[in-house]
C-alpha positions in Angstrom: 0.0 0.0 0.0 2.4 2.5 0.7 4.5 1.9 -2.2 1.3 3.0 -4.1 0.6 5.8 -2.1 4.4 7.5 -1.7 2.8 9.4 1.1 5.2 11.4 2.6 3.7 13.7 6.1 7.0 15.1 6.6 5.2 18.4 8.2 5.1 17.5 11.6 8.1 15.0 11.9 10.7 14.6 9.1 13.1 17.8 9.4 16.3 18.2 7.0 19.0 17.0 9.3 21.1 19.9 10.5 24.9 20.1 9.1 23.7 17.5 6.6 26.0 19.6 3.1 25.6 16.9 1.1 22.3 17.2 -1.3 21.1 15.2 -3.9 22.4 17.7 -6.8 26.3 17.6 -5.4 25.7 13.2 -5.3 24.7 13.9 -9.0 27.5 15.9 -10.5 29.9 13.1 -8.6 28.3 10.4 -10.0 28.0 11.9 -13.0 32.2 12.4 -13.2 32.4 8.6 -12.4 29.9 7.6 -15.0 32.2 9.7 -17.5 35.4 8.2 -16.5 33.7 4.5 -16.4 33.3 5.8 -20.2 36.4 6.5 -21.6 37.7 3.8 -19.0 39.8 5.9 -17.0 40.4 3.8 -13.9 42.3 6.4 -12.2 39.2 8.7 -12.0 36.5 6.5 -11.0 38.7 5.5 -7.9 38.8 8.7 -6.8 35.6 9.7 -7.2 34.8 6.1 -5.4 36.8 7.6 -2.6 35.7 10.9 -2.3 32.1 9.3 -2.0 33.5 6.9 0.7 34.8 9.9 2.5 31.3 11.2 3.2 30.4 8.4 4.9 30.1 8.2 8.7 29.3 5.9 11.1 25.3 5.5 12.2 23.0 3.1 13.7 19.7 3.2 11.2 16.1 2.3 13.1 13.4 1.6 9.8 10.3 0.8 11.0 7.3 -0.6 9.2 3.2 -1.1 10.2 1.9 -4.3 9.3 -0.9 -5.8 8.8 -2.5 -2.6 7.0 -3.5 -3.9 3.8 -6.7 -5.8 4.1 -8.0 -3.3 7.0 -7.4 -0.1 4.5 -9.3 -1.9 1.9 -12.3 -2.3 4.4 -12.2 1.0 6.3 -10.4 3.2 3.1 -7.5 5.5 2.7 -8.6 7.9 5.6 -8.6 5.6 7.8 -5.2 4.8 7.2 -3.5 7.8 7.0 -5.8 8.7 10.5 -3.4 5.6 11.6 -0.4 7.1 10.4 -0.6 10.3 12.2 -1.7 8.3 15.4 1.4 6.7 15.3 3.4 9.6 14.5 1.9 11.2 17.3 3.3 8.4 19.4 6.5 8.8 17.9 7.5 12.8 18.1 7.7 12.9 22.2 9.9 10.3 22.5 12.5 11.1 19.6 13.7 14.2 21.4 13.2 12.1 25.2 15.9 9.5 23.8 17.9 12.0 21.5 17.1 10.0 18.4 16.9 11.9 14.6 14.0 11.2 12.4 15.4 11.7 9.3 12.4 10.9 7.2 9.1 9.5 6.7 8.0 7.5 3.7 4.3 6.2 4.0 4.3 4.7 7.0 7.8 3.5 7.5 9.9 5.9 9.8 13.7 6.6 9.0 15.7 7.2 12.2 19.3 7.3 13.0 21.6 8.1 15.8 25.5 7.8 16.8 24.4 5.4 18.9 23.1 2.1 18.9 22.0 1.9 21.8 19.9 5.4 22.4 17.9 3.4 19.2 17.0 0.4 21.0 16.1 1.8 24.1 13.8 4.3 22.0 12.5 1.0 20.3 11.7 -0.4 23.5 9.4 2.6 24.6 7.7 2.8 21.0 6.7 -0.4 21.2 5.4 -0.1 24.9 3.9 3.1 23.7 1.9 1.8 20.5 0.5 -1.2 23.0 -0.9 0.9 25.0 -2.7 2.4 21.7 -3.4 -0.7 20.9 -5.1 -1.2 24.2 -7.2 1.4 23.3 -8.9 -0.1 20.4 -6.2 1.5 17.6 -3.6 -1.7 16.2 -0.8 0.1 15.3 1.1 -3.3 14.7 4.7 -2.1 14.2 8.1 -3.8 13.1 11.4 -2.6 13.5 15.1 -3.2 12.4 18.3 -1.7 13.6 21.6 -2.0 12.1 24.5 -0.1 12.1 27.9 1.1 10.1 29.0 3.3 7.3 26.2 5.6 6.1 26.0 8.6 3.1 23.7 10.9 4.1 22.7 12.8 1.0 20.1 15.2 1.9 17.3 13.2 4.1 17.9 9.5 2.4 20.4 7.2 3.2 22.5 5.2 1.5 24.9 1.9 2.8 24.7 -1.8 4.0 23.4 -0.8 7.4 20.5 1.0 5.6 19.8 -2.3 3.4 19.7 -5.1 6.6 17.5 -2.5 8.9 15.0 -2.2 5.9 15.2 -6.1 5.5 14.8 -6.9 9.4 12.2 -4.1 9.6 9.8 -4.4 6.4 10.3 -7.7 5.2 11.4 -10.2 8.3 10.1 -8.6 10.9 6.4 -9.0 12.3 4.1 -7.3 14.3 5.5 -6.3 18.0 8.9 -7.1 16.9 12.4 -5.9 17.3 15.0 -6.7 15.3 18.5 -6.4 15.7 22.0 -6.9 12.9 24.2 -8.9 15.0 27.1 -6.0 15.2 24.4 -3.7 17.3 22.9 -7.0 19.7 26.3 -7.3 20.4 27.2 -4.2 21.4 24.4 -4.2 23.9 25.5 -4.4 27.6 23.9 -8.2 29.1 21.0 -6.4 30.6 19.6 -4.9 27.3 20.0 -8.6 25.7 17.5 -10.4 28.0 14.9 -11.7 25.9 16.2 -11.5 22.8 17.5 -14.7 20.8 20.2 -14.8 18.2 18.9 -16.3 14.6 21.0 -18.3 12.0 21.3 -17.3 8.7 18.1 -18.8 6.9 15.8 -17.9 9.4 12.7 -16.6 7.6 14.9 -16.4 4.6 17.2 -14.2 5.9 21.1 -14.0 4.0 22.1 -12.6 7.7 21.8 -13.6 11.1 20.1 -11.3 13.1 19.0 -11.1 16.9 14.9 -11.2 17.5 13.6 -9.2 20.1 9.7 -9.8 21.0 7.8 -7.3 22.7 7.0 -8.6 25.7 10.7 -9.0 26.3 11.4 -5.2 25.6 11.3 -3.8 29.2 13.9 -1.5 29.7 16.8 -2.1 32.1 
């Protein structure tokens, strides 16, 4: 659904990222250089435009979150209805992103973008979005939410993002993750102190088709230390 929709309510959350230099017209014009030297095969050339690119990277944990279940209930109740449930949830969403010191850095449809220098501000803010959105749920709304964290070397162009860590949080969050669950790459469940593990289970490559291991962290197991 949202892939049809490209909804993006960036009003009240999304915000460009400040410091962020790097915009989609400057990743343009350097790509554009390496396409030309691909061209007239100067090798020379596309390596250094390869590691200017790589210079721009830095290191950041990426949170990508996805509601499930949506589908057949939009279909039913109609296109208000959902978007009504994406604003519930962002509403859940904007209190705690400053409380945990977290960085929305978009929102497409109903997936949310997220990032931080640290792993583990992500998780704990994972951990009270989850609590949060039972408590809606609770309250007759089922805003059934999925989430994957991973974390490495990100370019930020603008508000997307671009990298491996990027790739495996979208995987664990929007296609291997269900309802209620947490998600973790192995490099940020391992970086967790013992406390902040409890509950959660590593998974072997495979699991629900996944090219990765990852660590799955159920809801009722995400009580904060």
């Amino acid at each position: 659904m949202k892939r049809l929709l490209v909804v993006l309510l960036t009003g009240a959350c999304a915000t460009t990222p400040p410091g962020v230099a790097f915009q989609k017209r400057d990743l343009d014009v350097a790509l554009d250089a390496r396409i030309a030297a691909d061209d007239v095969k100067d090798e020379v050339a596309a390596a250094a435009k390869d590691a200017e690119l790589r210079a721009r990277m830095q290191p950041l944990a990426v949170f990508i979150s996805d509601m499930t279940g949506f589908t057949k209930l939009t279909r039913e109740k109609g296109i208000a209805w959902f978007l009504a449930q994406i604003r519930r949830m962002e509403r859940v969403a904007l209190p705690l992103l400053a409380r945990h010191r977290v960085e929305l850095v978009k929102q497409y449809g109903d997936d949310l973008f997220i990032v931080s220098d640290d792993a583990g501000r992500l998780v704990a803010f994972a951990r009270d979005f989850l609590a949060a959105l039972e408590v809606e749920k609770q309250r007759g709304h089922p805003l059934n939410v999925s989430i994957g964290i991973a974390k490495g070397d990100v370019l930020r162009v603008g508000n997307d993002l671009f990298g491996d860590p990027v790739n495996r949080a979208s995987k664990l969050g929007e296609d291997l993750g269900e309802a209620e669950e947490l998600l973790l790459a192995l490099e940020v469940y391992e970086g967790l102190p013992d406390a902040a593990k409890a509950g959660c289970t590593v998974q072997p490559e495979g699991t629900r088709g996944s090219k990765f291991p990852f660590a799955l962290c159920l809801r009722g197991a995400l009580t904060t230390p």
